[in-house]
N, C-alpha and C positions, 0 to 999 in steps of 0.2 A: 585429452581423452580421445579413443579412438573408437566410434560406436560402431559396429559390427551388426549384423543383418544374417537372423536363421535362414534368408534367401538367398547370403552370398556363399562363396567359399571361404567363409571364415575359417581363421588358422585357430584351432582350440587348445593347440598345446600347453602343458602347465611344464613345470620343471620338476623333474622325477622328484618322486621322496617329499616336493615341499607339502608340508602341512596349515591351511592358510583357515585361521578361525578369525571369530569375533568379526567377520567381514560379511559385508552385503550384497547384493545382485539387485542390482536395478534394468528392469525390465521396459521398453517401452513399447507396447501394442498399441499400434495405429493404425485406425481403420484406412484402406488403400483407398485410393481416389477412382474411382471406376473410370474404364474407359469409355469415352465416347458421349459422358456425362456434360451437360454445359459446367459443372464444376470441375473438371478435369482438367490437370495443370499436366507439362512436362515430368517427368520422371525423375530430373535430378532437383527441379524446383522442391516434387514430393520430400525427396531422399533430404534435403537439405532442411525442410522446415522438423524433418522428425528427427534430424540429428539437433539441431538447435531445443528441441525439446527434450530430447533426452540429455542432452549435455544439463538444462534447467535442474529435471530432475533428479539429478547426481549432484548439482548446487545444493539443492536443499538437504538431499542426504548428509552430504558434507558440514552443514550447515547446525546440524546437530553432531558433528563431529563422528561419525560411522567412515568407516573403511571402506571403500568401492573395491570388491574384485575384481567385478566386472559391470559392464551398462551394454545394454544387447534392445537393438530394434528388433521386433517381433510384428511384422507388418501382420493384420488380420482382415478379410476379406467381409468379415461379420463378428457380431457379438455375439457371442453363445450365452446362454441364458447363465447353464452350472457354473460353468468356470471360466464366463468373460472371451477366454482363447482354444482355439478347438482343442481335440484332443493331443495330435499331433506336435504341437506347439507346447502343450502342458509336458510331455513326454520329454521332449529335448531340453526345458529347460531344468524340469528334476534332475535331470542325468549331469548338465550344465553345474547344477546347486551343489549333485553332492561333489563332483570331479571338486568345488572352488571348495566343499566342507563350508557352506558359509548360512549361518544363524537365521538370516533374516532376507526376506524380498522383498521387494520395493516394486508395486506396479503404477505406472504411469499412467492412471485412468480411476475412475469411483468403482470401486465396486461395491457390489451389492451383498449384506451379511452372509448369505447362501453360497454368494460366488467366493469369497474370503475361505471361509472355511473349508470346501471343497478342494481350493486350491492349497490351503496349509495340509490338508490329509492326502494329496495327492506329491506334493512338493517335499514334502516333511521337513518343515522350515514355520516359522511366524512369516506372514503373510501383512505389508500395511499396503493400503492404496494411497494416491495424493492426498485425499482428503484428510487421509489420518498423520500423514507424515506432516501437513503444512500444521494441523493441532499441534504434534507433538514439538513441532517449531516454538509456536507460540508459547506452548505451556511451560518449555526451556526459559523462554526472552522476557515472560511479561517480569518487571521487577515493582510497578507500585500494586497496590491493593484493589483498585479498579480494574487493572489489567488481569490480576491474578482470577480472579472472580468471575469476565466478562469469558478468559478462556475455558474457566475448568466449566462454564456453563453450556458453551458450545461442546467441549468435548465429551458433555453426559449428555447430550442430546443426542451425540451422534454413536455413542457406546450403548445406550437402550435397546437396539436391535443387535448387540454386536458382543454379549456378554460370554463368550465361550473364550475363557484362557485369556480376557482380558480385566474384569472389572474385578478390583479387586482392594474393597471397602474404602475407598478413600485413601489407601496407603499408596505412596510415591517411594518406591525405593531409590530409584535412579532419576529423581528429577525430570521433568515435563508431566506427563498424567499417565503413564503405566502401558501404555501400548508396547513396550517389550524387556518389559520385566514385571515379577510377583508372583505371586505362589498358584494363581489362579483357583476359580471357585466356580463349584459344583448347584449353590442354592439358589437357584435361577429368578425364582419367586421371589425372595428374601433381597435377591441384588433390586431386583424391577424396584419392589418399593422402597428400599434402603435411596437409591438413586432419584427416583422423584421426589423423596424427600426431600435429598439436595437439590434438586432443581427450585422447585416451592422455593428454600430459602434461599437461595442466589437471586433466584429474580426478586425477590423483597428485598435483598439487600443493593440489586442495582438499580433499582427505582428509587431508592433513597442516595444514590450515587447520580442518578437522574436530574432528581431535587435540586440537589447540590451545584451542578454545574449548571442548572438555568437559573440559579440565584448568583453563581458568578460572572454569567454572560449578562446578567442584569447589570450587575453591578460596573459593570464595561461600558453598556450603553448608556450610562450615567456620565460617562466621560468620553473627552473626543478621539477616546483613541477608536481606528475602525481596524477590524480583522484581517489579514492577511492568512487564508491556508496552502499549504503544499501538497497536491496529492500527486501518484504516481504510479507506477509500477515500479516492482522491489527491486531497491541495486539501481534506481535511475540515478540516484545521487544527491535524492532530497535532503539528508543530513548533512551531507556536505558543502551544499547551497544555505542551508541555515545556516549553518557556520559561518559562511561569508558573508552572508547580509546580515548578522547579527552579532559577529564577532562572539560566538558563544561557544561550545566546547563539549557537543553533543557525541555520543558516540556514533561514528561514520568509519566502517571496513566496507572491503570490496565481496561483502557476501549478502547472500538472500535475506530478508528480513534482521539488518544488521540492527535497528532500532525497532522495538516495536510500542511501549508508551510513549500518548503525548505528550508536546513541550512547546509553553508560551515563553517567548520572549517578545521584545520591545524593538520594535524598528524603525530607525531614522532615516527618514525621505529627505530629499536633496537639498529641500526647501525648511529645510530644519523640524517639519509637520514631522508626528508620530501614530504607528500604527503595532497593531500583535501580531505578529509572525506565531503559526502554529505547524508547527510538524506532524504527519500524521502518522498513521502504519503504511506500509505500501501493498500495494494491489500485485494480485498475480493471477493470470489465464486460470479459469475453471476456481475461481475464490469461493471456497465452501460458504455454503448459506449459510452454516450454524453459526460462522466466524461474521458473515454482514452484519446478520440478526443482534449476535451478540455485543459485536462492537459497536451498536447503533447509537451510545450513549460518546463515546468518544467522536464518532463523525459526525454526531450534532456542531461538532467545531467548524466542521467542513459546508453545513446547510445554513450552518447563522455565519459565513463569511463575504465578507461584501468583493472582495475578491478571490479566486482561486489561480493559482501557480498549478498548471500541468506541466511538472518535470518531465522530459520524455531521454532516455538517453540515446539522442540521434545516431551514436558510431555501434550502437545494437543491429546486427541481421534482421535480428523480428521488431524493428522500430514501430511499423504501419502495425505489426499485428498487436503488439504492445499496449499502444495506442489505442487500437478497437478493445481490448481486454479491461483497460480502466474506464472507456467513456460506457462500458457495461456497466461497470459497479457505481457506478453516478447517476447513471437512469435509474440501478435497483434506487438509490440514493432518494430519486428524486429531483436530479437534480440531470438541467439541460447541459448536457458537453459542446453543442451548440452555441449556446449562451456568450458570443463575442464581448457583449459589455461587462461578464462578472469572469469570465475564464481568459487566460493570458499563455498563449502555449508554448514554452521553454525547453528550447533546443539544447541541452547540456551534454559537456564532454566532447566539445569541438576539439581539444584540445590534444586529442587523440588523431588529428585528420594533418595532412600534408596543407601548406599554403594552398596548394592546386583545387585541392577537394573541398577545403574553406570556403573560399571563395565560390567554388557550384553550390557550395548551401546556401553561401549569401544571397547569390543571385535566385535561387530558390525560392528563397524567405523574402525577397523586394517581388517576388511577381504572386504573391498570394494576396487575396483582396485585402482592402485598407480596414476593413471590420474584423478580419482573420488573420493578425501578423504573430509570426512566428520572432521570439527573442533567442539571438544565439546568444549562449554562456560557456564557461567556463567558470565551476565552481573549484578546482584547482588553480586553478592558474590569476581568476579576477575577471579575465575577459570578459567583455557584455556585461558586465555588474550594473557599473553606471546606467546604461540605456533601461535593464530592464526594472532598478530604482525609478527613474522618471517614468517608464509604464506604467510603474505599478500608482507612482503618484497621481499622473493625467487618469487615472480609471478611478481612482478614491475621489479627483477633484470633483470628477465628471458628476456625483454624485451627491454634492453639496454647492450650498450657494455662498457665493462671497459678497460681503455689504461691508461698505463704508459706513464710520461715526465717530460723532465726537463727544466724549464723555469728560466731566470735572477733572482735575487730578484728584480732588478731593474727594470723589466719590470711590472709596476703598474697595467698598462691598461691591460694587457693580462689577470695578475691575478687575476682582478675584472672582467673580462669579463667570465673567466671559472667560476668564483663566483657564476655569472649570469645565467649561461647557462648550467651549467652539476651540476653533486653530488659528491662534493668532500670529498675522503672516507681519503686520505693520504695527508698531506702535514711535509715533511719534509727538512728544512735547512741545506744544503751540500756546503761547499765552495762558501759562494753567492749565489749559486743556492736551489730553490726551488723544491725537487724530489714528484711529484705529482701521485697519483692516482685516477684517473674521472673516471663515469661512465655517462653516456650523452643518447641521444634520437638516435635512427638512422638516425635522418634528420640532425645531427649535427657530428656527425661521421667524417665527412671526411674535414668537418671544422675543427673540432680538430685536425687530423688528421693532414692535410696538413699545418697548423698555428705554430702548435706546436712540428711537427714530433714526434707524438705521436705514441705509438704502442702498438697491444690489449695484454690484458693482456694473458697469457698463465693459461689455468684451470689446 
């Protein structure tokens, strides 16, 4: 992609006579960094971080399968109340929309119901902002039942202000939730409450989706497996790292929210211990609230994990900004990005980097503090696998206590029950007896403990 600037001398040429439909303009108006501001960056640093955003948001278009005509920086100096971009700006790009004949515009920013509409009457095109496009993402991708529910509930949250030429009874013609297709509807009143109807019953049905998954995370902590989750920003390559350390068969492309239901499986530490590896949805700069809110039953995966995997894809231009964009959605979360003893932060896609540049992130990653080490991977290739298995081990051990004991052979039930119940590192056969090495939960500790006169192990 070549993103282009109403500031430069863009070359606007089309090819005589073509007739180009069914295609979209994605817009990106960014506010300019003032001069002389203490936030005030260089000019190409600016120009470079709005091309990386615009290039984002033509992923996501894509991402739904939509045609780009064109992707156009539109630097704006202020936000305008009506139409987001002054008038000016509005003026060139209708002219822009009709030269491409293209259905749809895509603005890289929220706008406001008021500002949408003004711009679809001024533009004469459908009009989404990010917030509506990253929906219409979801409402494409969710494939289980929780998924489906958690999205169509965010997207009536955020269509209650926004019912003109969008909402339109629940019918999905084209798959995602109707932001640009349907016959659209005039009963304004009728949609409002038709609509909170459905909300009322979504959220009753995800509170009983709620239920469910804290009866299965119970059911977990009855056994020694402990949690492992993945979070990220989208396209870091968290699917593809499950893959690896799980030998599983998850769908992983090289596009924006390529997975978006979770997925538990089973992971073997080096030390033959087992733990749940959980995949999550991935995070993205400006992540609509309605989609946190809603997704809040699925990231319960990510607040009950005794560890967390921040996949970061280090050969990304906006790595650092990346990075600030998820450890957002973690504080919404709840949850400290900080937090050295539960967060583990995963340098992936070295694999991408020359010997020369490897090696500066190595050295990189050996001068960051011993509470704060960064794991290089390579979910392609294997690299760093191993190391960041035994990370992820020494942080689950760190967590549990190990005690020696020696139990009958003949006592069955005991030995099934520590089976059960702890991570058995040692078992060996001594005159009848069985000389045992557990590592166990600290809420099980003194059960062992006092059942077995068990005793910790000495470091």
């Amino acid at each position: 992609m070549d993103p282009r600037s109403f500031d430069g001398d863009a070359d606007r040429s089309r090819p005589a006579g073509a007739k180009q439909t069914g295609r979209v303009l994605v817009i990106g108006p960014y506010l300019r960094a003032r001069a002389g501001s203490a936030d005030a960056q260089s000019e190409s640093h600016v120009q470079r971080d709005a091309e990386a955003r615009l290039d984002e948001a033509a992923g996501l278009a894509r991402a739904i399968d939509l045609v780009i005509a064109d992707a156009i920086i539109a630097p704006i100096s202020q936000i305008r109340p009506a139409t987001y971009i002054g008038k000016g700006k509005v003026e060139e790009i209708a002219a822009l929309a009709k030269s491409l004949d293209v259905e749809l515009v895509v603005m890289d920013c929220a706008l406001a119901p008021i500002q949408q509409r003004n711009l679809e009457k001024e533009l004469h095109a459908k009009v989404l902002d990010r917030t509506g496009l990253i929906l219409e993402i979801f409402g494409r991708r969710a494939k289980t039942k929780e998924g489906s529910l958690q999205v169509e509930l965010a997207h009536l949250n955020y269509q209650r202000s926004r019912l003109v030429r969008s909402w339109t009874h629940l019918e999905r013609q084209r798959g995602g939730f109707g932001f640009m297709g349907g016959p659209g509807e005039t009963q304004i009143e009728a949609d409002r409450r038709l609509i909170q109807e459905r909300i009322t019953k979504l959220e009753g049905e995800l509170k009983k989706v709620q239920a469910t998954r804290r009866l299965h995370r119970a059911g977990r902590q009855r056994v020694p497996y402990r949690v492992v989750a993945l979070v990220g920003y989208t396209n870091a390559g968290k699917s593809t790292l499950f893959n690896r350390l799980t030998r599983a068969d998850v769908q992983a492309a090289d596009m924006l929210f390529a997975t978006l239901d979770p997925t538990l499986r089973a992971l073997t530490l080096p030390h033959g211990g087992k733990a749940m590896l959980s995949d999550t949805v991935g995070f993205i700069s400006n992540l609509p609230t309605q989609l946190v809110a809603a997704f809040r039953a699925t990231l319960e995966e990510v607040l009950e994990a005794d560890v967390i995997l921040h996949v970061r894809d280090i050969s990304h231009e906006d790595a650092e900004a990346q990075q600030g964009d998820v450890d957002a959605v973690l504080r919404q979360l709840g949850i400290n990005p900080d937090d050295s003893g539960r967060i583990i932060e995963v340098w992936n896609k070295i694999d991408r980097y020359e010997p020369d540049k490897r090696e500066e992130l190595l050295n990189i990653a050996a001068r960051r503090p011993e509470d704060h080490p960064a794991m290089l991977v390579s979910a392609v290739s294997g690299e760093g696998i191993d190391a960041l298995l035994a990370a992820i081990e020494e942080r689950l051990a760190a967590k549990r206590t190990t005690l020696d004991l020696s139990i009958d052979a003949a006592d069955g039930a005991g030995i099934s029950w520590l089976h059960r119940n702890s991570e058995v590192l040692v078992k060996e056969l001594h005159d009848g007896r069985f000389d045992m090495t557990v590592r166990v939960d600290e809420t099980k500790r003194d059960i062992v403990v006092n059942r077995f006169d068990a005793v910790p192990r000495v470091a």
